[in-house]
N, C-alpha and C positions, 0 to 999 in steps of 0.2 A: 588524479588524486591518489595517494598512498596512503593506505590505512594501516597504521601499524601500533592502533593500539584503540581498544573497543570492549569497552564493559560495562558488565548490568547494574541499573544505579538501584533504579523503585519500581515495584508494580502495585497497583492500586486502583480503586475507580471513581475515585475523586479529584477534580481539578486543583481545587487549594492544596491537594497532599503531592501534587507533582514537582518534580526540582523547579528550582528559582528559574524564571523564565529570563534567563541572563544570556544565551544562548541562540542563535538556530533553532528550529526544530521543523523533524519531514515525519511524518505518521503515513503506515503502510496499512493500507486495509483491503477486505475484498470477499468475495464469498466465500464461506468454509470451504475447507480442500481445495482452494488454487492456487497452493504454492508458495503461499507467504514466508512463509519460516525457511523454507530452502531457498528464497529469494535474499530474503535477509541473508542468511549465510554465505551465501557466494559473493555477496556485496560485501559483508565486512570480511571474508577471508577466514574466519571463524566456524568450523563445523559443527559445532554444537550449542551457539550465540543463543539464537531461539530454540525451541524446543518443536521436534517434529514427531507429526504422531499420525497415524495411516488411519484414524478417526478424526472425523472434522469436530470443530468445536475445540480443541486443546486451549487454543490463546480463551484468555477469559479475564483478563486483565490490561489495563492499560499499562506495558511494559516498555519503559524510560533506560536507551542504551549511552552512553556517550561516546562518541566517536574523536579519536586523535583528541581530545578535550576541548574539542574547537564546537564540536555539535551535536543536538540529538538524535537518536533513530528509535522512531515511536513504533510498538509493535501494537495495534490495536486486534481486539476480537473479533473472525470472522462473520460475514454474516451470512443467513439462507436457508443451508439444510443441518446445521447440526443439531446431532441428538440429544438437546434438552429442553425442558420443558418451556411451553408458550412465557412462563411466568420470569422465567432465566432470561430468557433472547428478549424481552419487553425491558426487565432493565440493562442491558448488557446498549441499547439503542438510546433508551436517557444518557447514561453516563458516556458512550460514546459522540453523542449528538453536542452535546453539554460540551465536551472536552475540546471537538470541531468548532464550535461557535467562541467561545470564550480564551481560547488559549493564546493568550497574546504574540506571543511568537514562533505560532507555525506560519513558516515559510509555505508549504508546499504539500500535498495529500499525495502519495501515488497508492492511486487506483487499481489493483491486481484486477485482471482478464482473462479465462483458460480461451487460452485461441482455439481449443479442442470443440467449443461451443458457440450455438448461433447468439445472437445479441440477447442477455438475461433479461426480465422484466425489472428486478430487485439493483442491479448493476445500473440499469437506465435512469430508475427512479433518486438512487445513492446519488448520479451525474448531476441529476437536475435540483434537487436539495443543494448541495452543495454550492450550485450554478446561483440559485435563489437568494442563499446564504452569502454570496461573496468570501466563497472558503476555495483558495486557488487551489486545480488538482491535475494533474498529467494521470495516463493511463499506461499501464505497463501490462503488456499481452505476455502470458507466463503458457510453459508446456510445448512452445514453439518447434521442439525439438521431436514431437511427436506428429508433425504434419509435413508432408513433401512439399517440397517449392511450392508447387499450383495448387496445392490446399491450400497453402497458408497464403499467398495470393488472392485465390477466390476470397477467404476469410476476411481478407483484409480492404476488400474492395464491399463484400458485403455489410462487415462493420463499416465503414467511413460515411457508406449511402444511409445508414440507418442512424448513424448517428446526425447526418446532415439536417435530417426530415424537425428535429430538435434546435440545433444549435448553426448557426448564422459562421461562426466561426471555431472550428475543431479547436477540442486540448489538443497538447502537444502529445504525443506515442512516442513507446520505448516497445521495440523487442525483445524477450528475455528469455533464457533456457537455464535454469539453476545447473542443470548438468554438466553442461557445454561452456558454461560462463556468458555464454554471450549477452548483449546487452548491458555488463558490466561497465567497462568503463565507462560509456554512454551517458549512464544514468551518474555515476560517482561526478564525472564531468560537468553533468548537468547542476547538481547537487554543488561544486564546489564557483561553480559560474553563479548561481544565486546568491551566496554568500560572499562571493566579491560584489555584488552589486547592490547588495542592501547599505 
């Protein structure tokens, strides 16, 4: 897939205020700080699409991209450590839960990952809601670029055992390095392969 053209439509945290679900749609999510917004950017080729900020918590809105006008790219708010209040991250989890469950045409969730880290409690828990929910979701290991071969090996034999211990049959995995690009066309590929086949 070639993207050559990708702009911001709405950001908001209501489902009924979302563009006409006439469309696609993939929503990115994942715990604060790993990488979502420089993910997003190397995938639409846009370096400054989402907005990246060296403090976690930035995204705080459900932000509606359109892609070549053929589809969505959902930037949702991260979740975990950022710095705001219990009261903020409570509804930032309605409105995002709400928008998961009822959004008539999301295709696809990708799941952000730091492969820098052992399997999170809050990442495992997001799988299995989901899983519950019958809300389809791939997982995309981000930072990749920060671990040697046999790191990211070990990592990747330790995630798949931990996630077995849960799930009868893995999501599908992408690996990703916003820096490096890698994982890029992978996932676009992947992305334009669902939408032929809906």
């Amino acid at each position: 897939m070639v993207i050559h053209d990708a702009q911001f439509i709405v950001s908001n945290t209501k489902v009924d205020k979302c563009p006409k679900p006439d469309r696609p749609e993939y929503a990115f999510i994942g715990r604060s700080n790993v990488g979502k917004s420089s993910l997003i950017n190397m995938l639409t080729g846009r370096k400054k699409l989402a907005k990246i900020s060296g403090k976690p918590g930035k995204t705080r809105l459900i932000n509606h991209f359109l892609i070549n006008n053929e589809w969505y790219l959902v930037d949702l708010p991260g979740y975990g450590f950022a710095k705001v209040s219990k009261t903020d991250r409570g509804k930032w989890e309605v409105f995002i839960r709400k928008y998961l469950r009822l959004r008539e045409n999301l295709y696809c969730v990708f799941l952000l990952v730091d492969s820098r880290l052992e399997p999170q409690a809050n990442d495992l828990e997001f799988m299995q809601w989901m899983g519950m929910n019958s809300i389809p979701f791939v997982i995309v290991f981000t930072k990749t670029d920060k671990l040697n071969k046999s790191e990211f090996e070990n990592f990747m034999d330790a995630y798949r055992k931990r996630l077995s211990d849960d799930w009868e049959e893995l999501p599908s995995m992408f690996v990703s390095s916003a820096g490096s690009g890698l994982g890029r066309d992978e996932i676009l590929r992947f992305i334009e392969d669902v939408n032929k086949n809906q």
